[in-house]
N, CA, C and O atoms as a Tripos MOL2 file, in Angstrom:
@<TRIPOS>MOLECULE
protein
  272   271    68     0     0
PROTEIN
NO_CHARGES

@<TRIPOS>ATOM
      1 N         -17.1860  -20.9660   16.0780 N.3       1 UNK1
      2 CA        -15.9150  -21.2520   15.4440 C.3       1 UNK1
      3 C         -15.1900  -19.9320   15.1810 C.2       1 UNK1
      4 O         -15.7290  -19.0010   14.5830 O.2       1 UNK1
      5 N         -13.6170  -19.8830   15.7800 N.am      2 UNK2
      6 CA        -12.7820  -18.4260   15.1990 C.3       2 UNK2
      7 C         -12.9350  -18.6750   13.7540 C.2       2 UNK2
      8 O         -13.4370  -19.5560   13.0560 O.2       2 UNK2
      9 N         -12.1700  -17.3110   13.5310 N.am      3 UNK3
     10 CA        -11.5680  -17.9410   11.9730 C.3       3 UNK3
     11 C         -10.3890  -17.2060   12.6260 C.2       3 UNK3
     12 O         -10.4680  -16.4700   13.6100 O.2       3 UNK3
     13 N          -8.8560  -17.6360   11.6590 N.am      4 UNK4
     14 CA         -7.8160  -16.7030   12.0540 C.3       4 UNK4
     15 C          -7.6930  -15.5010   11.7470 C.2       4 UNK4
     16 O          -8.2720  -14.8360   10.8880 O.2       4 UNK4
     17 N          -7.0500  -15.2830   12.3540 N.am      5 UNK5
     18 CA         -6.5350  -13.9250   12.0730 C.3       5 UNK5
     19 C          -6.1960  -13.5990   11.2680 C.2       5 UNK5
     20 O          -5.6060  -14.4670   10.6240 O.2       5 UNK5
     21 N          -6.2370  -12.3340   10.6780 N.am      6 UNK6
     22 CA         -5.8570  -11.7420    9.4740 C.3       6 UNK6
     23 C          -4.6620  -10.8880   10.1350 C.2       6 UNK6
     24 O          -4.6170  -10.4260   11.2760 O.2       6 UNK6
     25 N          -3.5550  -10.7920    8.9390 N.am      7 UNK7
     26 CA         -2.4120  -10.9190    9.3070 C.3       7 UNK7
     27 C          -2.1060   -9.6240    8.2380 C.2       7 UNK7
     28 O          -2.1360   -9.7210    7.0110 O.2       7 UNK7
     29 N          -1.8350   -8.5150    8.9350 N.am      8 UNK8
     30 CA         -1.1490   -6.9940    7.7740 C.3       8 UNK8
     31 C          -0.1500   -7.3520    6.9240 C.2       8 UNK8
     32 O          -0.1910   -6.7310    5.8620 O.2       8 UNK8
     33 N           0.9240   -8.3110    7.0480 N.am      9 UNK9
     34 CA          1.7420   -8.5290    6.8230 C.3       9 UNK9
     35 C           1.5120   -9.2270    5.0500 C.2       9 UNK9
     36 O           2.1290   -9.1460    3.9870 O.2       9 UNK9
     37 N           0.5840   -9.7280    5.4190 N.am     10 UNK10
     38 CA          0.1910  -10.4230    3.7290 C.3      10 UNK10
     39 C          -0.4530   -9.7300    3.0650 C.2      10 UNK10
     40 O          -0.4400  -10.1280    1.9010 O.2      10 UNK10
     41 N          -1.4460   -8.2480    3.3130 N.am     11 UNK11
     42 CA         -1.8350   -7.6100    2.5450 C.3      11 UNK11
     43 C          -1.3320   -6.8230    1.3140 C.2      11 UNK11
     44 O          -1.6920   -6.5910    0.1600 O.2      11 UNK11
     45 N          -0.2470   -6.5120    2.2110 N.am     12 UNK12
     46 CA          0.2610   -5.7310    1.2780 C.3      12 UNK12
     47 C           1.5470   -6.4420   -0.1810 C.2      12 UNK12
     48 O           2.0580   -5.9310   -1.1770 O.2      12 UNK12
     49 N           1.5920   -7.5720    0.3490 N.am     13 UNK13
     50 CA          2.3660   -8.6140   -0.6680 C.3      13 UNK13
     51 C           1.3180   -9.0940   -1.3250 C.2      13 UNK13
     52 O           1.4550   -9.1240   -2.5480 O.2      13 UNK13
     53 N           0.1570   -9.5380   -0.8230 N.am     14 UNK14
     54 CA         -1.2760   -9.8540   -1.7960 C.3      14 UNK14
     55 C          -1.4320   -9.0390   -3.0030 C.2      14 UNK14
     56 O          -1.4350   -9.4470   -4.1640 O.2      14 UNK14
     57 N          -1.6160   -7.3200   -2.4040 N.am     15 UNK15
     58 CA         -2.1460   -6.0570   -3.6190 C.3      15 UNK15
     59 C          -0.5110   -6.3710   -4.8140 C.2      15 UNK15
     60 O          -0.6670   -6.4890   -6.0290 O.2      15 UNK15
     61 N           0.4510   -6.4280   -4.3650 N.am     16 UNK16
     62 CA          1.7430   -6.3250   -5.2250 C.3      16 UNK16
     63 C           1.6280   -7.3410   -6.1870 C.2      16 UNK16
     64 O           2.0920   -7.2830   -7.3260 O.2      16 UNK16
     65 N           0.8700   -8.4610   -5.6000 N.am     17 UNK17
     66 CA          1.3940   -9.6300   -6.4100 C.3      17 UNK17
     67 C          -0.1600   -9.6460   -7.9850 C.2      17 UNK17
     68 O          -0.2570  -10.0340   -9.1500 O.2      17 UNK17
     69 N          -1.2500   -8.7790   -6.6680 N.am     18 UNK18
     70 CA         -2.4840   -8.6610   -7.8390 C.3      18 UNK18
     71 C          -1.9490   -7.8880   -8.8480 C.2      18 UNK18
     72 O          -1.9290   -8.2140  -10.0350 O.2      18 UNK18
     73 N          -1.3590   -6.5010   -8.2130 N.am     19 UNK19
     74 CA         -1.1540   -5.3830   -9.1480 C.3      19 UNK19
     75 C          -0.1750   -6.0170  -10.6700 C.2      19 UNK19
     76 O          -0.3560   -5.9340  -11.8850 O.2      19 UNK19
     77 N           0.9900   -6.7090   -9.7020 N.am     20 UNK20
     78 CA          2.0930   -7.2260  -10.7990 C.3      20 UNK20
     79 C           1.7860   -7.9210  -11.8830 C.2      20 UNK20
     80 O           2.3700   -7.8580  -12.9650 O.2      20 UNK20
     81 N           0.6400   -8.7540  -11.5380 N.am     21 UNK21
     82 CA          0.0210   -9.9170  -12.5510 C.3      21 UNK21
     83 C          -0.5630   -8.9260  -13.6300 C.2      21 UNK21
     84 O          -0.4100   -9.1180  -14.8360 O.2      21 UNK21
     85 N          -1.0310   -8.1880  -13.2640 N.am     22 UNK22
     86 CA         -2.1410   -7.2370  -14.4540 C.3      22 UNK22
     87 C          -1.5110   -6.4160  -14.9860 C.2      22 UNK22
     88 O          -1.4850   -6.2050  -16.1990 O.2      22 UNK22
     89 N          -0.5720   -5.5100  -13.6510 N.am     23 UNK23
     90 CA          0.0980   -4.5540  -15.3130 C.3      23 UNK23
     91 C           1.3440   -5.0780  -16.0870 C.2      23 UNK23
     92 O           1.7150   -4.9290  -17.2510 O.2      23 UNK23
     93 N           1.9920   -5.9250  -14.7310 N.am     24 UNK24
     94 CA          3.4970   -6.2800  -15.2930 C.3      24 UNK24
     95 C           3.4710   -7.6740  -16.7930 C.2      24 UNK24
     96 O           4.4130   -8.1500  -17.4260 O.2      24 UNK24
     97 N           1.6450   -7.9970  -16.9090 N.am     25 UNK25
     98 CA          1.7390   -9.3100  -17.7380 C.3      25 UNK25
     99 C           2.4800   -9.0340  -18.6510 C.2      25 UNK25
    100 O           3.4600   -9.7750  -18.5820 O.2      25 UNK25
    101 N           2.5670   -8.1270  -19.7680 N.am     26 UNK26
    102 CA          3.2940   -8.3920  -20.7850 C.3      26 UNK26
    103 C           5.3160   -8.7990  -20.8530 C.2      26 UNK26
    104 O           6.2640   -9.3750  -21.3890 O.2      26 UNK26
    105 N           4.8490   -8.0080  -19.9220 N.am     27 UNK27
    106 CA          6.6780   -8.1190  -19.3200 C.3      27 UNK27
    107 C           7.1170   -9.6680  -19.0830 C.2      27 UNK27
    108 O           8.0790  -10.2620  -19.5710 O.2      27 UNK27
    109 N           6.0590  -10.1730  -18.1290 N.am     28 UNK28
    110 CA          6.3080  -11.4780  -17.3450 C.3      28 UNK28
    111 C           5.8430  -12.2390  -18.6260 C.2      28 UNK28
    112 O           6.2780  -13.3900  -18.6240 O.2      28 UNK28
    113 N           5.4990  -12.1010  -19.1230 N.am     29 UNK29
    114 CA          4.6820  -13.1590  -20.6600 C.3      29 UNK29
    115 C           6.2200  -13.1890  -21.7000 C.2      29 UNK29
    116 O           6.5790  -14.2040  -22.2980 O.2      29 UNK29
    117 N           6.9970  -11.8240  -21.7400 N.am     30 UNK30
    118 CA          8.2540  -12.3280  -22.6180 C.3      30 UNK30
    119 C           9.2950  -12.7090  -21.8220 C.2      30 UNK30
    120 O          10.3640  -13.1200  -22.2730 O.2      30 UNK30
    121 N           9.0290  -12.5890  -20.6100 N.am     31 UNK31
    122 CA         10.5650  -13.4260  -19.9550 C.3      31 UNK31
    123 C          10.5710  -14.2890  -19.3900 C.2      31 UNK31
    124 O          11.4190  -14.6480  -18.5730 O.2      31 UNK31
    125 N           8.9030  -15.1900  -19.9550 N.am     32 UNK32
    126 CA          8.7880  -15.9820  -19.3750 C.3      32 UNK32
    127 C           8.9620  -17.3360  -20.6590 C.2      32 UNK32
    128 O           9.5140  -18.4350  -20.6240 O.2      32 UNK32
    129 N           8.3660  -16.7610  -21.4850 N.am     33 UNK33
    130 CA          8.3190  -17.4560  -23.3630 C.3      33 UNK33
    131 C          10.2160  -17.1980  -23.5810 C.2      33 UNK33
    132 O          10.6160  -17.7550  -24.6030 O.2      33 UNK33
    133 N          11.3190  -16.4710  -22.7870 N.am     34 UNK34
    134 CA         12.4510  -16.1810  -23.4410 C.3      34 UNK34
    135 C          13.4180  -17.5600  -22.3950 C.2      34 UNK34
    136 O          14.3500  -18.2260  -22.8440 O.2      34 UNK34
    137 N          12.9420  -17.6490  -21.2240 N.am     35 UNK35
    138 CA         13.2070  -18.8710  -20.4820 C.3      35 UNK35
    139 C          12.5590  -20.0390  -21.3410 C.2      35 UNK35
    140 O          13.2470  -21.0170  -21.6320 O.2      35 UNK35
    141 N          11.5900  -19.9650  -21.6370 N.am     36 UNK36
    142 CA         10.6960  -21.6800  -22.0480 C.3      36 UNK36
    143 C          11.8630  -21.6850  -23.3900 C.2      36 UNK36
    144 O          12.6640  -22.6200  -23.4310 O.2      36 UNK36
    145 N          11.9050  -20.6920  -24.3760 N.am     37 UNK37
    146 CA         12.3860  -21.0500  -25.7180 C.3      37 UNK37
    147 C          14.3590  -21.3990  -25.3290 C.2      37 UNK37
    148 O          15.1170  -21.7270  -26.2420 O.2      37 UNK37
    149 N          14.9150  -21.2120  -23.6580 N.am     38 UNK38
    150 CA         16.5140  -20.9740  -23.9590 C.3      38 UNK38
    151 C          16.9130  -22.3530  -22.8080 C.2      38 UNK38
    152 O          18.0890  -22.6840  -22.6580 O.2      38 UNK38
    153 N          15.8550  -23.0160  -22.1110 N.am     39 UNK39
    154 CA         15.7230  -23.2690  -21.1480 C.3      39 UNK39
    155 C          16.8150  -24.9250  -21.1880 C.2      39 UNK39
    156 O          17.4510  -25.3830  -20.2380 O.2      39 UNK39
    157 N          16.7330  -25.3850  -22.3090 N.am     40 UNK40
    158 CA         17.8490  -26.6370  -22.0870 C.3      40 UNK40
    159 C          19.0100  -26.2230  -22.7100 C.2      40 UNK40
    160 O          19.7260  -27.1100  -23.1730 O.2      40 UNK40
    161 N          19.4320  -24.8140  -22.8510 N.am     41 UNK41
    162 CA         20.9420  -24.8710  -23.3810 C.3      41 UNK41
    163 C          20.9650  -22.9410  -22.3270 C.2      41 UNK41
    164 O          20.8690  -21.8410  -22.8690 O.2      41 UNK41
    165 N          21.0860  -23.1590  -21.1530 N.am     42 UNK42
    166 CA         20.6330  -21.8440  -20.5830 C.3      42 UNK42
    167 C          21.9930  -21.2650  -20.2030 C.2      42 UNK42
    168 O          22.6560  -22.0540  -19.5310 O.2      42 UNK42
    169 N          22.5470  -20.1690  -20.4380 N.am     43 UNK43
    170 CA         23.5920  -19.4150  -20.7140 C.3      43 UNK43
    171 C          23.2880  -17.9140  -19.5920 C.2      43 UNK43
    172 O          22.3100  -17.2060  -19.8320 O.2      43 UNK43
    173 N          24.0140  -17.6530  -18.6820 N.am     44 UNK44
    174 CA         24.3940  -16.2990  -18.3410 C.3      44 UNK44
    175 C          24.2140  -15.1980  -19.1080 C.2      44 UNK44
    176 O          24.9840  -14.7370  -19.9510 O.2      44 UNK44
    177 N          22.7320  -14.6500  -18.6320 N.am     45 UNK45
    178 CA         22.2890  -13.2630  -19.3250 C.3      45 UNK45
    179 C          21.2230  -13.4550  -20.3540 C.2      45 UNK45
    180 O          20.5010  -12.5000  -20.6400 O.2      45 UNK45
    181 N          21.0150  -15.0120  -21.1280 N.am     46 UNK46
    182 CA         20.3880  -15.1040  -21.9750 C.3      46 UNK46
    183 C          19.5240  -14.2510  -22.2390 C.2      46 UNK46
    184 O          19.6440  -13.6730  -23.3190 O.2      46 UNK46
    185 N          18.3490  -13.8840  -21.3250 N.am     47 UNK47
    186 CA         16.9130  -13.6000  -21.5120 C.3      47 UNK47
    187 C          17.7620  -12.2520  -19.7300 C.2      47 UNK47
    188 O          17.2210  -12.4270  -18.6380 O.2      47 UNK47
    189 N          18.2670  -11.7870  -19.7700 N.am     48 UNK48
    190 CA         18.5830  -10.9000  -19.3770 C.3      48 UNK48
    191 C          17.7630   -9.1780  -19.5930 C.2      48 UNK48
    192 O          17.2640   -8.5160  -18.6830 O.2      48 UNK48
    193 N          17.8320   -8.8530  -20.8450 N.am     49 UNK49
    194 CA         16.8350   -7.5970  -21.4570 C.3      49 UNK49
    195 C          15.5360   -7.9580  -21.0070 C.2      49 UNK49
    196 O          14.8060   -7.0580  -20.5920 O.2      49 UNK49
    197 N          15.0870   -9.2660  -21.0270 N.am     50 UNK50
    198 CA         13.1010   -9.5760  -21.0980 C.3      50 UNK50
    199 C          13.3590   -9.6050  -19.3260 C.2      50 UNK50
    200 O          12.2160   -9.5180  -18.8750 O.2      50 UNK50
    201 N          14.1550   -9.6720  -18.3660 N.am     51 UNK51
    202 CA         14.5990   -9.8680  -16.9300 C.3      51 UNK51
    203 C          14.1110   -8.7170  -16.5370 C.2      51 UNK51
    204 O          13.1870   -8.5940  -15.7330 O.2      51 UNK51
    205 N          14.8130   -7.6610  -17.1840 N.am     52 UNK52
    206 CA         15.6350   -6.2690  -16.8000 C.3      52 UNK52
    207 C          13.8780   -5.5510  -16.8040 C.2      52 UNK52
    208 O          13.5290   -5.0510  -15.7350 O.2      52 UNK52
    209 N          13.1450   -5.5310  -17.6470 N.am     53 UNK53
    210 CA         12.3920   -5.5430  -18.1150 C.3      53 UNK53
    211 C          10.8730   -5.3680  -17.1560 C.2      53 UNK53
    212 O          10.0150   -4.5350  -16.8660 O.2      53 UNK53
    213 N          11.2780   -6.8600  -16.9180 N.am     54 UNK54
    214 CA         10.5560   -7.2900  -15.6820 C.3      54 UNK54
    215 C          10.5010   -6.3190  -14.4440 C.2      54 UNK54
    216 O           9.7250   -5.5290  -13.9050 O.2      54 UNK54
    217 N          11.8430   -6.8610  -14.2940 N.am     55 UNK55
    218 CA         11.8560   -6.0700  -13.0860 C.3      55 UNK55
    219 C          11.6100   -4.4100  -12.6420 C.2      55 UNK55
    220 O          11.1750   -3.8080  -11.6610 O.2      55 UNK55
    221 N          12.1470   -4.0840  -13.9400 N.am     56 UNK56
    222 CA         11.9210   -2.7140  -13.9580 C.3      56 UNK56
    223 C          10.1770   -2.0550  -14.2680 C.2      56 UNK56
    224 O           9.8710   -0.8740  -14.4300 O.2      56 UNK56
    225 N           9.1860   -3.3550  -14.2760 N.am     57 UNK57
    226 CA          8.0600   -3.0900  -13.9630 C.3      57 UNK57
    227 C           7.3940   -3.3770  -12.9150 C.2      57 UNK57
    228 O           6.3030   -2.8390  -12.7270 O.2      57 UNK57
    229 N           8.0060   -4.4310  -11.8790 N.am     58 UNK58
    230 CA          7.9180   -4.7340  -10.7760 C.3      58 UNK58
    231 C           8.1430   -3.5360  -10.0670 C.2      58 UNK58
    232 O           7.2460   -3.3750   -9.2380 O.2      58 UNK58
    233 N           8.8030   -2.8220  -10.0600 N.am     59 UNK59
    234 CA          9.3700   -1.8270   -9.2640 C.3      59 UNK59
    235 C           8.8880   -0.9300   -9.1110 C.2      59 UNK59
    236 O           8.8060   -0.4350   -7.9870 O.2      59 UNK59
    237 N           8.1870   -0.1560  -10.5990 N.am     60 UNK60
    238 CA          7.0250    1.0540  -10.5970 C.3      60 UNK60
    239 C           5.4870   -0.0280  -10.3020 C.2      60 UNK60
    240 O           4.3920    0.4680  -10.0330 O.2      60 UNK60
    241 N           5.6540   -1.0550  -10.3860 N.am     61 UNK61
    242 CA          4.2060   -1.4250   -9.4980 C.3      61 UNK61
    243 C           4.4950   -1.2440   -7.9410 C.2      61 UNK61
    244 O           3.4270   -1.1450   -7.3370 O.2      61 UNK61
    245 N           5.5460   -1.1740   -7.1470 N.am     62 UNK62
    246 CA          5.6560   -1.1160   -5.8770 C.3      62 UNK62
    247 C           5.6460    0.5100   -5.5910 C.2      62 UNK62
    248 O           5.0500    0.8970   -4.5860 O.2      62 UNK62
    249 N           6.2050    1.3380   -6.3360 N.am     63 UNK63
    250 CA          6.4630    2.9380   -5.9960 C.3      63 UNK63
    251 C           4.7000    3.2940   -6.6280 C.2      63 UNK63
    252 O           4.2570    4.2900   -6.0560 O.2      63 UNK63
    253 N           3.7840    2.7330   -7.5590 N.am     64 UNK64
    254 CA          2.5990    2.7550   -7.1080 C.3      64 UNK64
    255 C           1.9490    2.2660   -6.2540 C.2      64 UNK64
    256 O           0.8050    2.7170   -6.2060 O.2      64 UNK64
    257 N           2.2550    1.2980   -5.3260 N.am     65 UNK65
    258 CA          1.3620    0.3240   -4.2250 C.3      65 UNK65
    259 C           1.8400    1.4310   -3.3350 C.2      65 UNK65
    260 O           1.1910    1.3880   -2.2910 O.2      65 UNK65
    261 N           2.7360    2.4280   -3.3290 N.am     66 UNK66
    262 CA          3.4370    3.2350   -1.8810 C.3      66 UNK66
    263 C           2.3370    4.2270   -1.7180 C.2      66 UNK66
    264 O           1.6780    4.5200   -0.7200 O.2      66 UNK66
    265 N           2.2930    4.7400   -3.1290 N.am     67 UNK67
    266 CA          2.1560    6.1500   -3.4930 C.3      67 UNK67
    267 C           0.2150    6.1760   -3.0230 C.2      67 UNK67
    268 O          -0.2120    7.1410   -2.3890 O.2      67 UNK67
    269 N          -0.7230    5.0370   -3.4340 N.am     68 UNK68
    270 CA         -1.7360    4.5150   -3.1200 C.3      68 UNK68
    271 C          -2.4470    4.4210   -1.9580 C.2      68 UNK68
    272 O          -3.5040    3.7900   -1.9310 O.2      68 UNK68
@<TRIPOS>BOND
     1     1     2 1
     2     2     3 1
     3     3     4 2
     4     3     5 am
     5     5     6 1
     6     6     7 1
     7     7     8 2
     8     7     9 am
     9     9    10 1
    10    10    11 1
    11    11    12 2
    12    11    13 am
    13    13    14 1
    14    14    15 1
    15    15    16 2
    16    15    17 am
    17    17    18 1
    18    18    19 1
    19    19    20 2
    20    19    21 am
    21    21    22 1
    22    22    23 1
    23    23    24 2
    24    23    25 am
    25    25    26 1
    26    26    27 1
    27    27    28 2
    28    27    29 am
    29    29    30 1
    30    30    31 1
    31    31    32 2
    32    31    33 am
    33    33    34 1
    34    34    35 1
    35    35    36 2
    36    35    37 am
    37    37    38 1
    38    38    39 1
    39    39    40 2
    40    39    41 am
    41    41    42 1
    42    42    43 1
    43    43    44 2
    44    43    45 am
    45    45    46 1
    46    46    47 1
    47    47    48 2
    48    47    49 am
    49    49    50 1
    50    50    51 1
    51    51    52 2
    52    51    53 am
    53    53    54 1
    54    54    55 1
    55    55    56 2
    56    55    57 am
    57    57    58 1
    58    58    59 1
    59    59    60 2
    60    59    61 am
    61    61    62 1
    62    62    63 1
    63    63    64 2
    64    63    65 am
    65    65    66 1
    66    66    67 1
    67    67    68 2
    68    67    69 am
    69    69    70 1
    70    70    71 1
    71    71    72 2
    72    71    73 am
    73    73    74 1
    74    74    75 1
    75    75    76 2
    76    75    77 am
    77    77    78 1
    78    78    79 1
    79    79    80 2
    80    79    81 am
    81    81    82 1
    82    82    83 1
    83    83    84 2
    84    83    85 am
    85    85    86 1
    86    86    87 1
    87    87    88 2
    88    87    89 am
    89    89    90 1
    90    90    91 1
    91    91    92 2
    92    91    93 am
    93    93    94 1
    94    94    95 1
    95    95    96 2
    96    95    97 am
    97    97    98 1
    98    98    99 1
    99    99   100 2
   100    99   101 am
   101   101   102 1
   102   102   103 1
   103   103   104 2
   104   103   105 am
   105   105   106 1
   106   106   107 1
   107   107   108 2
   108   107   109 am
   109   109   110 1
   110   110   111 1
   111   111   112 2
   112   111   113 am
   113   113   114 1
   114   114   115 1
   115   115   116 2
   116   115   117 am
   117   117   118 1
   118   118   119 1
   119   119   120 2
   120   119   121 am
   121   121   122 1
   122   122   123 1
   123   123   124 2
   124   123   125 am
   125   125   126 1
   126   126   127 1
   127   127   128 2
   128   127   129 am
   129   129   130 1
   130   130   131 1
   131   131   132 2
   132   131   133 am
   133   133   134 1
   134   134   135 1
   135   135   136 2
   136   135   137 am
   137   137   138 1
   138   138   139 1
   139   139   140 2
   140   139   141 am
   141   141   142 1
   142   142   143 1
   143   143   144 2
   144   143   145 am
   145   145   146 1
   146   146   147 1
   147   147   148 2
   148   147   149 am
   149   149   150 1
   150   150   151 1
   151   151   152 2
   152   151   153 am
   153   153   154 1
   154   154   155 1
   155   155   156 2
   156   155   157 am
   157   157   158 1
   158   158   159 1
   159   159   160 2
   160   159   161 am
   161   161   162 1
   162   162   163 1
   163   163   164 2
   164   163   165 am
   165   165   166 1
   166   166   167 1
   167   167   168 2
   168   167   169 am
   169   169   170 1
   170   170   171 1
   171   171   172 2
   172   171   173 am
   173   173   174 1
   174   174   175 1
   175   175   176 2
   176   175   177 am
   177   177   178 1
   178   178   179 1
   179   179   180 2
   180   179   181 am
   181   181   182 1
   182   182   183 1
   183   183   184 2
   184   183   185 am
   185   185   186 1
   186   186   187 1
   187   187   188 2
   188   187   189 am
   189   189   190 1
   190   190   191 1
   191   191   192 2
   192   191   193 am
   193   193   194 1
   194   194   195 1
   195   195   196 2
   196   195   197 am
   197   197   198 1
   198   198   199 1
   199   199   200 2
   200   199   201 am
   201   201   202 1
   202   202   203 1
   203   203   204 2
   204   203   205 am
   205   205   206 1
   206   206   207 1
   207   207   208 2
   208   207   209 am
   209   209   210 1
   210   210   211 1
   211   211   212 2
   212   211   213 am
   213   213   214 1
   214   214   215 1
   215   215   216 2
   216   215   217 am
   217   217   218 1
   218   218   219 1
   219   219   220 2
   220   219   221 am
   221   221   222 1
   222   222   223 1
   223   223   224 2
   224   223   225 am
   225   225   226 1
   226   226   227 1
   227   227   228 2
   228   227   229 am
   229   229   230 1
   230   230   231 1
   231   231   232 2
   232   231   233 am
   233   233   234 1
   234   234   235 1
   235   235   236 2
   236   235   237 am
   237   237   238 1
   238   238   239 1
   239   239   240 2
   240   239   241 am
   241   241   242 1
   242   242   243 1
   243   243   244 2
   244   243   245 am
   245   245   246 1
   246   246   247 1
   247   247   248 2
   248   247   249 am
   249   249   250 1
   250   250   251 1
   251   251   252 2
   252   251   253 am
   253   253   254 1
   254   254   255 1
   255   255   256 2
   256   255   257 am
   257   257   258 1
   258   258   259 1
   259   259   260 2
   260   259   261 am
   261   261   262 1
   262   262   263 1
   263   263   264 2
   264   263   265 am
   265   265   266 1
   266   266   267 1
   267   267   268 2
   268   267   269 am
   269   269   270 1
   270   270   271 1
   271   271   272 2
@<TRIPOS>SUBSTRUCTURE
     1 UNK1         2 RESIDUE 1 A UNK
     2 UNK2         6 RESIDUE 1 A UNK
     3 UNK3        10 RESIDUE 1 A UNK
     4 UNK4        14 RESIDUE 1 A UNK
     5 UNK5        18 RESIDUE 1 A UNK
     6 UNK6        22 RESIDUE 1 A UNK
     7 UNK7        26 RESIDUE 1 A UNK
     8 UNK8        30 RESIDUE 1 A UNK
     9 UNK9        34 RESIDUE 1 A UNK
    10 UNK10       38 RESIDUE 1 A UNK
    11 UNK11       42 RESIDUE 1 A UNK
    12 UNK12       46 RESIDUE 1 A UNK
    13 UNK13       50 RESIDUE 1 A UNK
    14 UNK14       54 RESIDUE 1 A UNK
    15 UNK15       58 RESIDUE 1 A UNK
    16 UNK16       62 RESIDUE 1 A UNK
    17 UNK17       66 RESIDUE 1 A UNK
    18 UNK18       70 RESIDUE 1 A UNK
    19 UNK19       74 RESIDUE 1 A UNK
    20 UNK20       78 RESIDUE 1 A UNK
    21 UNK21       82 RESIDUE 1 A UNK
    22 UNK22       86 RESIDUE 1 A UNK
    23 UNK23       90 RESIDUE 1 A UNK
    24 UNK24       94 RESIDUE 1 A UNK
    25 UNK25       98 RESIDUE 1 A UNK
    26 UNK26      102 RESIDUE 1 A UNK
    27 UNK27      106 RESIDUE 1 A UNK
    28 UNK28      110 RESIDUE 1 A UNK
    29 UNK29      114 RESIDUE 1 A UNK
    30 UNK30      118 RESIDUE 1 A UNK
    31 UNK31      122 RESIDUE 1 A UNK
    32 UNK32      126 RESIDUE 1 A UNK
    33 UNK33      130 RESIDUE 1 A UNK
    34 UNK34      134 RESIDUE 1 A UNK
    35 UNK35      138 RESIDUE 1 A UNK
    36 UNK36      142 RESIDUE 1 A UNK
    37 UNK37      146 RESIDUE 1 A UNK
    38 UNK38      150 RESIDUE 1 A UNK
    39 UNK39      154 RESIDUE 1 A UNK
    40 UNK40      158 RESIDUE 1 A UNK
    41 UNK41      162 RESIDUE 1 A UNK
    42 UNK42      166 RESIDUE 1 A UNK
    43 UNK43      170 RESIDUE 1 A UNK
    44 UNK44      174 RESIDUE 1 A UNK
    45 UNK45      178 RESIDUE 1 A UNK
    46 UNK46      182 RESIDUE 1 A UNK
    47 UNK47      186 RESIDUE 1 A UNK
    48 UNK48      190 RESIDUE 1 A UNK
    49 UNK49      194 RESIDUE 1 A UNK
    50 UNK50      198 RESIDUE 1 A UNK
    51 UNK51      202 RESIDUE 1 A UNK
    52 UNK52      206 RESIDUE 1 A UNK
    53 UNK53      210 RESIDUE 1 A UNK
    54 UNK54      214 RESIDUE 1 A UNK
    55 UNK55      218 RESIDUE 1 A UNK
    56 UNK56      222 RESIDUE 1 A UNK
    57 UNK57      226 RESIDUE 1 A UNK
    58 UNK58      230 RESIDUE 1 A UNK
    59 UNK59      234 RESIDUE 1 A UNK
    60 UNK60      238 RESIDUE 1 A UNK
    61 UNK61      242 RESIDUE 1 A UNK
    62 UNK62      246 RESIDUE 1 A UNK
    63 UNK63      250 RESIDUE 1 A UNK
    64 UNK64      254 RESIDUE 1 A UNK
    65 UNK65      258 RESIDUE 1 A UNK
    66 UNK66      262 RESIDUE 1 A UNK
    67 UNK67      266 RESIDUE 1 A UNK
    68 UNK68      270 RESIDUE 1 A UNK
């Protein structure tokens, strides 16, 4: 029996998505509790800062996945 192929293409979105979960949790834990608490009256920008946040830890997890 093959097995398939392993595919480069998902590795490196795999390590990002491990890395993101572990360092970025606290980040993703308040903008995620700032959506659940705004989520039936949801307004442009609401949870914007807990976003910004996010992302801006997403981002030094990727300029570490480079640098690695």
């Amino acid at each position: 029996m093959q097995s398939a192929p392993k595919t480069t293409a998902s590795t490196p979105l795999k390590r990002l998505a491990l890395h993101s979960t572990t360092t970025c949790s606290a980040q993703a834990t308040s903008y995620g509790k700032c959506i659940l608490a705004t989520y039936t009256d949801v307004r442009k920008d609401s949870c914007k800062q807990e976003f910004e946040k996010f992302g801006q830890c997403l981002r030094q997890a990727v300029r570490l996945l480079q640098v690695s």
